[in-house]
C-alpha positions as CSV (number, residue, x, y, z in Angstrom):
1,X,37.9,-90.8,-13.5
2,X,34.6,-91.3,-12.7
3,X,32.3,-90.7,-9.5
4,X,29.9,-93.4,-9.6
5,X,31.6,-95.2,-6.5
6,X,31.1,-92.5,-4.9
7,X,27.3,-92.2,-5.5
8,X,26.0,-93.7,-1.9
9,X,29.1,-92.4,0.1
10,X,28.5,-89.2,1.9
11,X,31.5,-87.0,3.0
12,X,32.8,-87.5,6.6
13,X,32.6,-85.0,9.3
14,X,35.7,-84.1,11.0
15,X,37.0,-87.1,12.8
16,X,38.6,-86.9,16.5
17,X,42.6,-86.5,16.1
18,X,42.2,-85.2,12.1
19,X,41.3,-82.0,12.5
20,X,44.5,-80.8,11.2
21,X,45.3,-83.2,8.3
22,X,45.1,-82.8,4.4
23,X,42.5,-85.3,4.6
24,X,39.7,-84.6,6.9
25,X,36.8,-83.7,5.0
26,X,37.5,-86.2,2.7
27,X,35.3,-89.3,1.7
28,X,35.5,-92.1,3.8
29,X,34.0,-95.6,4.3
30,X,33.8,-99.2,2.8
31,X,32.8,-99.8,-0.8
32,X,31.8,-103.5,-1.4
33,X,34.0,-106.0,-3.2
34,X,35.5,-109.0,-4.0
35,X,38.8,-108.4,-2.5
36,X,39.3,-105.2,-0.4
37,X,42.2,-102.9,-0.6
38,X,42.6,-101.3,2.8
39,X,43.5,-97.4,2.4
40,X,44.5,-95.6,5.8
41,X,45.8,-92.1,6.6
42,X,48.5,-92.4,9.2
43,X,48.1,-88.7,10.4
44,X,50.2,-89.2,13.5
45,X,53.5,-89.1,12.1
46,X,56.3,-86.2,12.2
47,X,58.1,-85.5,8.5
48,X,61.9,-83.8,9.0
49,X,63.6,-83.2,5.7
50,X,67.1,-83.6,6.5
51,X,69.6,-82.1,3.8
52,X,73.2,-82.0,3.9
53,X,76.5,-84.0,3.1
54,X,76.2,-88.2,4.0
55,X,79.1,-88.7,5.8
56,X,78.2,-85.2,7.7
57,X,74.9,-86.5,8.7
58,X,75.6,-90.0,9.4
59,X,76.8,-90.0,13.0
60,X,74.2,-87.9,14.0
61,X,71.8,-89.6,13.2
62,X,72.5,-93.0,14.1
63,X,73.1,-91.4,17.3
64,X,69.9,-89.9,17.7
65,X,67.7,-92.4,16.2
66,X,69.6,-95.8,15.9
67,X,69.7,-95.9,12.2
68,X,72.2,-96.0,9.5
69,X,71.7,-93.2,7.2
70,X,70.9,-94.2,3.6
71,X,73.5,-93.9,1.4
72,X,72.3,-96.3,-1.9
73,X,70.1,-94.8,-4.3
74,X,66.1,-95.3,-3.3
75,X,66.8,-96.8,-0.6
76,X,65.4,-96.4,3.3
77,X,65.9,-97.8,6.8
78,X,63.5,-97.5,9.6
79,X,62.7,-99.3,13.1
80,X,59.9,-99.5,14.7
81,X,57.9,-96.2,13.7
82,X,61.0,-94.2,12.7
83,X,62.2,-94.3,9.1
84,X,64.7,-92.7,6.8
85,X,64.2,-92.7,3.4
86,X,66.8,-91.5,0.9
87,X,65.3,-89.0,-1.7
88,X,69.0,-87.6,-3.4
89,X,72.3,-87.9,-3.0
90,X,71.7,-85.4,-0.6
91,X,68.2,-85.5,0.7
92,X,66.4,-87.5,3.2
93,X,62.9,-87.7,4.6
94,X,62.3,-89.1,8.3
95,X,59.1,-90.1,9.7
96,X,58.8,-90.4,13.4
97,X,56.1,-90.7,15.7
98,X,54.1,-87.5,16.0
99,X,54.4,-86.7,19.6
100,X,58.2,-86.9,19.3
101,X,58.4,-84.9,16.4
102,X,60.3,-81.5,18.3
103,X,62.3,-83.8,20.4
104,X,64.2,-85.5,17.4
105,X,64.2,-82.5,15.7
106,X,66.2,-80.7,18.3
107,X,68.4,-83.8,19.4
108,X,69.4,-84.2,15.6
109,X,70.3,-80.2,15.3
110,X,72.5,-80.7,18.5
111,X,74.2,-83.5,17.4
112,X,75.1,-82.2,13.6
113,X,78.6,-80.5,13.2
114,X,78.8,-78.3,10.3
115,X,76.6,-77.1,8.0
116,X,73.3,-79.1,7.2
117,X,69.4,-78.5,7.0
118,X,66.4,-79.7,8.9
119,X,63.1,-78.7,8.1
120,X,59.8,-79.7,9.6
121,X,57.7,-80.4,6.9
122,X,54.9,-82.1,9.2
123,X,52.3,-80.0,8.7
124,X,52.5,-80.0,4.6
125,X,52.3,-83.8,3.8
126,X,50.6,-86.8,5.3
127,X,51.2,-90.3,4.6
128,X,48.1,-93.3,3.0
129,X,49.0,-97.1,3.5
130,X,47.8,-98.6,0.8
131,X,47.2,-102.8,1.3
132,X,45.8,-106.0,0.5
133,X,46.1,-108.6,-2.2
134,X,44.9,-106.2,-4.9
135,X,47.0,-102.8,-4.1
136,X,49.7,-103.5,-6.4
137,X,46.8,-103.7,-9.2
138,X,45.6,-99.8,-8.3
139,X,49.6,-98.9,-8.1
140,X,49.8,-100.4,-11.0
141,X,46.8,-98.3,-12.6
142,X,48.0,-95.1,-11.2
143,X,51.5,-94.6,-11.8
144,X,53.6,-94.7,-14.7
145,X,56.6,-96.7,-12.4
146,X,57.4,-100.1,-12.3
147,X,55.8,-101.5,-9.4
148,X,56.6,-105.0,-9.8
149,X,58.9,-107.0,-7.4
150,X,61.6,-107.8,-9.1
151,X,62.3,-104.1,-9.8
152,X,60.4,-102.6,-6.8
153,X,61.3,-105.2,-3.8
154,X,60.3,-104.5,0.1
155,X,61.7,-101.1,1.1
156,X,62.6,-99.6,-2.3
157,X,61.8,-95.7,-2.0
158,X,60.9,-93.9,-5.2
159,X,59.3,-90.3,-6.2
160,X,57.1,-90.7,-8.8
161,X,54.0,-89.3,-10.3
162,X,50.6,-90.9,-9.0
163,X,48.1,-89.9,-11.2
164,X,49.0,-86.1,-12.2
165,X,50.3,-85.6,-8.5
166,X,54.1,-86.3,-6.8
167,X,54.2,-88.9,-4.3
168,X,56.9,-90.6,-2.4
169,X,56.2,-94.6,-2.6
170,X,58.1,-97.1,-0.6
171,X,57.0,-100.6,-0.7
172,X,56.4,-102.4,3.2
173,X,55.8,-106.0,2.2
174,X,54.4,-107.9,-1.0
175,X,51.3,-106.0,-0.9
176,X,51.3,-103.1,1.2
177,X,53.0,-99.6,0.2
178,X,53.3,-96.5,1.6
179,X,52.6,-93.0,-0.3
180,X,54.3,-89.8,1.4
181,X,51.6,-87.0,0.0
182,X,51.9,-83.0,-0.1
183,X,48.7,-81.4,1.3
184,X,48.1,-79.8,-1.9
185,X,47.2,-82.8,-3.0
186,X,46.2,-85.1,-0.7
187,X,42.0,-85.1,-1.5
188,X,42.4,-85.6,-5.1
189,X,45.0,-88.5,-4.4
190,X,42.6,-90.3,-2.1
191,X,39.7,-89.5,-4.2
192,X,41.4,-91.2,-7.0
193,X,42.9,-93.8,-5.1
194,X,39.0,-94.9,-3.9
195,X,37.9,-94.8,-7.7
196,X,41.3,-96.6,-8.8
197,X,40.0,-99.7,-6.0
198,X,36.6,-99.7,-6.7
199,X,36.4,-102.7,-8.8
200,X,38.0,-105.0,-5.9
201,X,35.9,-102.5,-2.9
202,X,38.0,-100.4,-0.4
203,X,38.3,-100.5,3.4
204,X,38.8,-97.2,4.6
């Protein structure tokens, strides 16, 4: 991959309200192009891993957060800026708003009955919006999926590689996704992700 997009960028200091995400000291700012593609952290977001049998976890959770659980393969539900996302036949990853992270978490362990898991996993993975006309076109460069439409329509979770990293991808419209990333490797992904875009120019 090369570096020569990078060659009048200079790394960002640490940015108010990122102090404690994967993705701080990374490089940041607008690379000139035809047709942008927009990438954002969203660093103010809460990840619970919920594990556990469907019909055992159903009830609670659409009391506590007003959604039906997912029960089709790659699949997800979400409202507002809450959203399930089914990642086995037994595991699902919700995203809620950061500041009520400890809330849900402790309304959802009150209202399971029987045996299940719920692990905060906040503090180990972020999330990148990737967007604009051109996205699909660096998703397309970057992971070995099929990101087209017709098998990858709006909402469709998968976990897939992204260059030699895992991400979690769910698709928000015709040309915006969303990539679930572990800390481990969150500034190589958004280092590639910059050099993937290049050609069209990046915002963000």
């Amino acid at each position: 991959m090369s570096n020569n997009s990078y060659a009048t960028m200079e790394q960002q200091p640490a940015i108010k309200g990122l102090a404690n995400t994967p993705l701080v000291n990374v490089v940041r700012g607008a690379i000139p192009g035809p047709n942008p593609v927009g990438i954002e952290e969203h660093d103010d977001v809460g990840h619970l891993v919920l594990r556990g049998d469907a019909t055992l976890l159903a009830s609670a959770v659409a009391e506590v957060l007003d959604l039906a659980l997912p029960d089709q393969p790659l699949t997800s539900c979400s409202r507002d800026r809450t959203c399930i996302r089914w990642i086995s036949p037994d595991e699902w990853l919700v995203t809620v708003p950061g500041n009520e992270t400890s809330s849900v978490e402790s309304s959802l362990r009150h209202a399971i009955v029987g045996h299940a898991a719920i692990v905060n996993v906040s503090g180990g993975q972020t999330i990148v919006h990737l967007t604009g006309e051109n996205a699909l076109d660096v998703l397309m460069k970057s992971t070995c999926y099929d990101v087209h439409e017709l098998n990858f329509p709006t909402g469709k979770v998968i976990t897939s590689t992204l260059a030699q990293a895992q991400v979690i991808i769910r698709r928000l419209d015709s040309d915006q996704f969303e990539l679930v990333i572990r800390r481990s490797f969150a500034d190589y992904i958004w280092m590639w992700l910059r050099d993937a875009a290049a050609e069209f120019g990046v915002n963000g």
